[in-house]
C-alpha positions as CSV (number, residue, x, y, z in Angstrom):
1,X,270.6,3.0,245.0
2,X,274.2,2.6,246.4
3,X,276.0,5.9,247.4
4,X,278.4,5.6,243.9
5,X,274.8,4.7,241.6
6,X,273.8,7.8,243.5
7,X,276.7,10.2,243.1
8,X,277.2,9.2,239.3
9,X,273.9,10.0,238.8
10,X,273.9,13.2,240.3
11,X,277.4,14.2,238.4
12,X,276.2,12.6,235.2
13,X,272.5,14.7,235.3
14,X,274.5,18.4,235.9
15,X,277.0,17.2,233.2
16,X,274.3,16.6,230.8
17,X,272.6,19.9,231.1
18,X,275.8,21.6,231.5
19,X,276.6,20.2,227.7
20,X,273.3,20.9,226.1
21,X,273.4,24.3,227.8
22,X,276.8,24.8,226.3
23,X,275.9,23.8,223.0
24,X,273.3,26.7,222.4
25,X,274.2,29.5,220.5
26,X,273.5,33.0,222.5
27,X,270.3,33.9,221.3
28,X,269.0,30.5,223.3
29,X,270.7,31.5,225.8
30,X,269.0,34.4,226.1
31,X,265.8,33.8,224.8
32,X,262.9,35.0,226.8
33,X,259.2,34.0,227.3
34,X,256.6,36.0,229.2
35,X,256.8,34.3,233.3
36,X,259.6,32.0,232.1
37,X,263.7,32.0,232.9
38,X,265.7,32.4,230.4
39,X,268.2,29.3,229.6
40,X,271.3,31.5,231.4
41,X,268.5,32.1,234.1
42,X,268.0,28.4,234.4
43,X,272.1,27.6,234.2
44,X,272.5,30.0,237.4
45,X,269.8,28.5,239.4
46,X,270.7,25.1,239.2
47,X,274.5,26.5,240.4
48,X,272.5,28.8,242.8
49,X,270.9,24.8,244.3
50,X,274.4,22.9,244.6
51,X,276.8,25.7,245.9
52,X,275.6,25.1,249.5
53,X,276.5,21.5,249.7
54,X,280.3,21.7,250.1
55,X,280.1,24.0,253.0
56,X,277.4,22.0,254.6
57,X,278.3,18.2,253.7
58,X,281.7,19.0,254.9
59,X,280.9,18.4,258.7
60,X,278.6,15.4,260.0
61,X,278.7,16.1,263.3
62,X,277.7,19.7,262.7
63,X,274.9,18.5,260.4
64,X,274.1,15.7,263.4
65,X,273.7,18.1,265.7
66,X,271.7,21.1,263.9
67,X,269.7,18.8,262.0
68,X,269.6,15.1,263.7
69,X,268.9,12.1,262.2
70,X,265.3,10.8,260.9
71,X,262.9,9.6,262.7
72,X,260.7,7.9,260.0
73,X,262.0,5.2,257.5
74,X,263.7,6.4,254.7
75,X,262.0,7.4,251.6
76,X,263.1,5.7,248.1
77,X,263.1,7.6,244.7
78,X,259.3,7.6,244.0
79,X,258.3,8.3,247.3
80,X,260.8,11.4,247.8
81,X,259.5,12.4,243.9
82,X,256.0,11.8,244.9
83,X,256.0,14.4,247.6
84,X,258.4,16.9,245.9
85,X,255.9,16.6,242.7
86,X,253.1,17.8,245.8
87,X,254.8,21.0,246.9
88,X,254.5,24.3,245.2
89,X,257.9,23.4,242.9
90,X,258.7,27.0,243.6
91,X,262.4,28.1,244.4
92,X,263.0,29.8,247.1
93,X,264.0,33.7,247.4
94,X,268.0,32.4,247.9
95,X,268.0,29.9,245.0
96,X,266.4,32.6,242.4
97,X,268.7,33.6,239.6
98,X,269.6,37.3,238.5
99,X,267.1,39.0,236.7
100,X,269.6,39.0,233.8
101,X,272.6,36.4,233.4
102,X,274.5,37.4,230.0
103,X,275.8,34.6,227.5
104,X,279.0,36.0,228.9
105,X,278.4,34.3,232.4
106,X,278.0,31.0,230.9
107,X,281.7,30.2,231.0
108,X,282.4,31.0,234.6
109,X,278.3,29.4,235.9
110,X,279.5,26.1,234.6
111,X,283.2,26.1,235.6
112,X,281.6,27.2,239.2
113,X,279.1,23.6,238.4
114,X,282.2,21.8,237.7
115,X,283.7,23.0,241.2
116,X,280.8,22.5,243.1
117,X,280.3,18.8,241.8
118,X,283.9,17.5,242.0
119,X,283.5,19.0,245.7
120,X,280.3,17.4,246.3
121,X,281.5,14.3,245.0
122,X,284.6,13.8,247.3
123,X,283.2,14.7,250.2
124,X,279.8,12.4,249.3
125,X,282.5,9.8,249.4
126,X,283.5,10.2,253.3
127,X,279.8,9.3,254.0
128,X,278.8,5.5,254.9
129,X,275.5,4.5,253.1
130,X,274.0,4.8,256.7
131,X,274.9,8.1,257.1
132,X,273.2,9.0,254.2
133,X,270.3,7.4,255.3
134,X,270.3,9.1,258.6
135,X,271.5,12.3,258.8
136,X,269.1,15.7,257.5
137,X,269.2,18.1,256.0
138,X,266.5,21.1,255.2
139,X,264.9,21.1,251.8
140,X,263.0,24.3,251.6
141,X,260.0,22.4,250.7
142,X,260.2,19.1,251.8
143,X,261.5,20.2,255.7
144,X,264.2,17.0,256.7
145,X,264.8,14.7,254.4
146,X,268.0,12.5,255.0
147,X,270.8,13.4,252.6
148,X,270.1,10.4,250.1
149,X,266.9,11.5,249.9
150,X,268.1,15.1,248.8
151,X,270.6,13.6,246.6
152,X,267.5,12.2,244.3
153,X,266.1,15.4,244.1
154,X,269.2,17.1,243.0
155,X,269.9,14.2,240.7
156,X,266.1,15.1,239.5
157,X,266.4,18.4,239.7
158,X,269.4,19.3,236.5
159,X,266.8,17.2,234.4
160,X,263.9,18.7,235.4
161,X,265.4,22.5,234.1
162,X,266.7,20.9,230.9
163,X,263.0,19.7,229.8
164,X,261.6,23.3,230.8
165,X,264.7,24.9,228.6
166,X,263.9,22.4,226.0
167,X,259.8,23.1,225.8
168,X,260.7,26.7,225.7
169,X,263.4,26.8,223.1
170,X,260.6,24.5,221.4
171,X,258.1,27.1,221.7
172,X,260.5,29.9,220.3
173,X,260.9,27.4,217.4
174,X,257.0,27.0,216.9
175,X,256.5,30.3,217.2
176,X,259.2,31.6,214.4
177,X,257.8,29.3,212.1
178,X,261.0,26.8,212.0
């Protein structure tokens, strides 16, 4: 996948949940299951996983020399799925979402996406397609993983939210008798 096949996909997977998301009335927004996040919950979490990237994309010598470059060959899309799918698919303690996020956050979550991708996207586009193949970053479950490799799990990663919204909005639905 080329760096623009890449960053469209990215940008188009964030924009997709971003309009579903926005497209619920409140009470799906707010809905709540037993152990699950709430939809706003999910919203600030996926924000919560993208707002680091502008600060740390923004220099590749300071990510060249913090994190280096990768010492195996790169891994494609099923391969970097594959061992994401093996980790404990839990977020880490800084990527957690509020206990509560209010139908009233909404607004200002997605502008914040909105920010965060357009920023992401132009400095995505200062990288050469070997850069992205070499350079690292940390993924809090993977360790290093070169910076296209991280961009298939955040293109996975808006997708993967909006099917667990989506089976719990479902369940809500099943269980209300409608």
């Amino acid at each position: 996948m080329t760096k623009q096949e890449l960053l469209k996909d990215f940008t188009q997977n964030h924009l997709q949940i971003i309009h579903y998301i926005d497209h619920l009335p409140s009470q799906k927004f707010n809905y709540h299951s037993p152990g699950k996040w709430t939809t706003g919950q999910q919203l600030q979490h996926i924000l919560l996983t993208i707002t680091p990237f502008p600060k740390v994309l923004a220099s590749k010598v300071v990510i060249r020399e913090k994190f280096g470059e990768i010492n195996r060959p790169t891994w494609d899309y099923s391969t970097v799925m594959e061992n994401y799918l093996n980790t404990s698919l839990k977020a880490p303690e800084p990527f957690l979402p509020e206990t509560e996020v209010s139908y009233s956050q909404k607004e200002k979550i997605i502008s914040d996406i909105h920010e965060n991708l357009n920023q992401i996207q132009q400095i995505v586009d200062t990288y050469s397609e070997e850069e992205l193949d070499t350079l690292t970053l940390p993924h809090p479950l993977l360790g290093l993983v070169t910076i296209r490799e991280m961009f298939y799990l955040m293109s996975y990663h808006p997708l993967h939210h909006q099917k667990q919204i989506e089976q719990l909005l479902n369940q809500d639905s099943n269980n209300n008798g409608k």
